[in-house]
N, C-alpha and C positions, 0 to 999 in steps of 0.2 A: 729574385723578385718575379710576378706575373707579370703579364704585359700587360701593358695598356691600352683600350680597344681603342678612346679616342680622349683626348683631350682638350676642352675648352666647350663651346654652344652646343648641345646635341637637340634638336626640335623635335619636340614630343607633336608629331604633324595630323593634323586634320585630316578624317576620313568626308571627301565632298560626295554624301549622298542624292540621288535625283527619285524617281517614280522606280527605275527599274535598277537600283541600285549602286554601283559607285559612279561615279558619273568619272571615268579612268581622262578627259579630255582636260578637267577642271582640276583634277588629280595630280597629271603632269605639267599643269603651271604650275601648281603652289610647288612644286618639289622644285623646278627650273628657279622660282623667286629664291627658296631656300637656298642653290647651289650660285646663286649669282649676288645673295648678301651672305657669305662668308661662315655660314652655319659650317659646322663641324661633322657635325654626323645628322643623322635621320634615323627616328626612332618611328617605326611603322606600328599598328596595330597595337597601339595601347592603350590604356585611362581614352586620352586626349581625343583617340584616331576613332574612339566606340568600339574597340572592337568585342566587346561583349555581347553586341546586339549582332554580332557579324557570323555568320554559320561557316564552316569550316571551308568550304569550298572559295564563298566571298573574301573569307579573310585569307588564303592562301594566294588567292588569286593578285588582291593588294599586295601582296610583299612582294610575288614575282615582278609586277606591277614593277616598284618601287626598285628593287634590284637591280632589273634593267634599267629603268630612266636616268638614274644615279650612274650608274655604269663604274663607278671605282673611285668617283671622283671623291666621294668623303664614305665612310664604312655608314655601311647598313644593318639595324639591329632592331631584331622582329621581334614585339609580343608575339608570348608564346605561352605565357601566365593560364593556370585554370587549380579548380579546386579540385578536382579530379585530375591525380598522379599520373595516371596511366595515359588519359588526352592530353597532357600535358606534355609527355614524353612524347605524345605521337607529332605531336605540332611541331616539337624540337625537329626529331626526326623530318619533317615535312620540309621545314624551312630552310634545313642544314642543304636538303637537295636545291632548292632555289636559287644558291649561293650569298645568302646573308655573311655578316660579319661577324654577328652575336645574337644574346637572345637576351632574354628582357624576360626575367618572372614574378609574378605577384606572388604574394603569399595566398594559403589560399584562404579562399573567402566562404561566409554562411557554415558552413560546416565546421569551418576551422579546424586547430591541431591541439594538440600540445607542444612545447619546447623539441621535445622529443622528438614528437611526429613530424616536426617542418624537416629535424635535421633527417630523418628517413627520409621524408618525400626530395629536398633536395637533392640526395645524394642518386636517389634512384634517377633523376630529370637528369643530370650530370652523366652519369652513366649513361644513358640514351642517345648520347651528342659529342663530337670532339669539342666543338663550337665553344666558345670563353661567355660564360651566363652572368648577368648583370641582377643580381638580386635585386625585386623592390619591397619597401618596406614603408605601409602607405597604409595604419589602421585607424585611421578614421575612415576609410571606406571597407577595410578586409573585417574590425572587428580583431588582429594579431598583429603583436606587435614581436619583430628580430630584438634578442636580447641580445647585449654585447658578447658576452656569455653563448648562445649560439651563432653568433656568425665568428666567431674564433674556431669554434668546432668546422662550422663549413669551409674556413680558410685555410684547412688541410685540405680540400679538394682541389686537383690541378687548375678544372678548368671553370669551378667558380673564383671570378677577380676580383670580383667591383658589387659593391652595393648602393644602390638609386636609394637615399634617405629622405623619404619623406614625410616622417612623423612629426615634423617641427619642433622636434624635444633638440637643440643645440648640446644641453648636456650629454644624451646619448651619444650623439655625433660624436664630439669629441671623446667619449668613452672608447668606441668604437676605432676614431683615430688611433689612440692610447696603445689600445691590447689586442689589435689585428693591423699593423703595421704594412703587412703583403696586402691588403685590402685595398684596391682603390673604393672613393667615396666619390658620389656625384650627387649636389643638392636635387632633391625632388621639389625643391620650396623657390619661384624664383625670388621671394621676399628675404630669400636668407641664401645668395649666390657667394657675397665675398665673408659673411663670415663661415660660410664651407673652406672657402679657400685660405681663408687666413688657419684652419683645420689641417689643413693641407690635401683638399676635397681636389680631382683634377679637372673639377669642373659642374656643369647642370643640364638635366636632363627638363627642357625649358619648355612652358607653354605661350611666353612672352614670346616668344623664337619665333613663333607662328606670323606675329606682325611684325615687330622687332628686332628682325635676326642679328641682322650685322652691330647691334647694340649692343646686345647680347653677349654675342661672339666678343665684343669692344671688351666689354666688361671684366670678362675673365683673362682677356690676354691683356691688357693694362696692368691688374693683376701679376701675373707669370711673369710680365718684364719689369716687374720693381714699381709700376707706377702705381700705388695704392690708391692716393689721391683720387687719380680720372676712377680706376676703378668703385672708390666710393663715391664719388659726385654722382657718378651713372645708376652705381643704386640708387641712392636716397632722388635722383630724379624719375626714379621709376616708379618709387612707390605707389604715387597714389594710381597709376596706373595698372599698377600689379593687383594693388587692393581692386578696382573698378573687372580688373578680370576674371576674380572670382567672388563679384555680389550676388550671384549665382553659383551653382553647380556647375564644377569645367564637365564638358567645354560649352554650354552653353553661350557664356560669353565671348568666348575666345573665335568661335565661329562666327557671332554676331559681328562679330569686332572685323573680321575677314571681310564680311560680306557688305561690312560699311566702308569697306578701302576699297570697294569696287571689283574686289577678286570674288571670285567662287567659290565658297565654301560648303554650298550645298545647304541641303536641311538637315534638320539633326533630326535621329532616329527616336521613337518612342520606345521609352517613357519621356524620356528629355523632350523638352516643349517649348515653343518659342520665349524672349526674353520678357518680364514686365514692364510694359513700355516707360515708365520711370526707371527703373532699372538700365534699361538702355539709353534712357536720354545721359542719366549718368556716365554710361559708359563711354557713350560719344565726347561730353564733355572733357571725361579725361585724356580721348585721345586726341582729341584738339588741341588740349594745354601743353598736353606732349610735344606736340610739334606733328602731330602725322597729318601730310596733307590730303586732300582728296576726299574730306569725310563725306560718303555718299545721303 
């Protein structure tokens, strides 16, 4: 069997931008929040953190960033995603010196592949890195979707382990359970956490995590120790809150949602633009009803 990089809450964590860029002060609170509610891992520079809008230097610099703060206390796993092979491989490379724990790859995006082409392009990213690579499979934004069918094929490669599933197709999921066995599985969905795990997912790579953590974290280890029950209470009380964090585009709200708990989330980068203000009055409602206090 491969190993497993972490299991249970991993926070898909917010990049806090300012005028001149990451604002690294507002940066290492939200990580200290994370490492003080019981998150699992820290998933830097991904979807959630923007790092698409981030240039190579900025976004190298957040993961060391992140490295250090964390300091070993829960593993650290850098996007490192691009639709371009060879920058993609170079990011590996980048991050692997930093001393990350994993890496986190998109499929790629706009240009796209074929079946074919993912299983070249990943094998080449794999070759690039000792580093244990966390597939993600997320095509409502790539446009490609992982057949079960290919990540069988990648699950001959040592050091890909795990695939981040976020198509919301449960069928595939459990396809994917089924006929890649060595495969760990982590929800991309946090609306669909325990029936990943009721899959036998080892977990979720969370944007709820963000405000939520130690919930989160609750969720999936209620789960692990038999307690199905609390684990599904805490779903279905998440919902409408999970729904309220993405009536927008993430992380649009999810920042929003940071920056009404009084933490720093920064601004978000363009094209993302700030919330509808019905959209947010929404938002706030839910996390009122939630229980979160302090809504600013």
């Amino acid at each position: 069997m491969k190993k497993t990089i972490f299991k249970g809450a991993g926070v898909a964590i917010i990049t806090p931008f300012d005028e001149n860029g990451v604002d690294y002060d507002a940066f290492g609170k939200l990580i200290d929040f994370q490492l003080a509610n019981k998150t699992d891992a820290i998933i830097v520079c991904g979807t959630t953190g923007e790092a698409s809008t981030m240039p190579d230097r900025e976004h190298l610099e957040a993961i060391e960033f992140t490295v250090k703060r964390v300091n070993k206390k829960v593993p650290v796993i850098a996007g490192t995603g691009s639709n371009d092979t060879l920058h993609a491989c170079e990011l590996c490379r980048e991050a692997y010196a930093l001393g990350v724990d994993g890496l986190l790859s998109v499929t790629p995006y706009y240009n796209k592949t074929t079946q074919r082409g993912l299983i070249e392009h990943y094998k080449m990213i794999a070759a690039s890195t000792p580093l244990p690579i966390i597939l993600y499979n997320v095509p409502s934004r790539t446009g490609l979707n992982i057949t079960a069918a290919t990540l069988k094929e990648l699950s001959k490669v040592e050091n890909i382990v795990a695939i981040k599933e976020a198509s919301g197709n449960i069928a595939l999921m459990a396809k994917m359970a089924a006929e890649c066995p060595d495969m760990d599985i982590y929800s991309g969905n946090d609306d669909m956490i325990v029936p990943a795990l009721s899959l036998g997912a080892k977990g979720v790579i969370s944007v709820a995590s963000n405000i939520v953590p130690e919930d989160v974290h609750n969720m999936c280890q209620y789960y692990f120790d038999g307690n199905v029950e609390s684990s599904r209470e805490l779903q279905l009380k998440m919902f409408d809150l999970i729904e309220s964090l993405f009536i927008e585009v993430n992380p649009i709200p999810v920042k929003t949602a940071v920056n009404l708990m009084g933490m720093n989330g920064g601004k978000l980068r363009m094209p993302l633009y700030e919330m509808d203000p019905k959209n947010k009055e929404i938002l706030k409602n839910s996390m009122i009803n939630y229980g979160i206090k302090n809504i600013k």
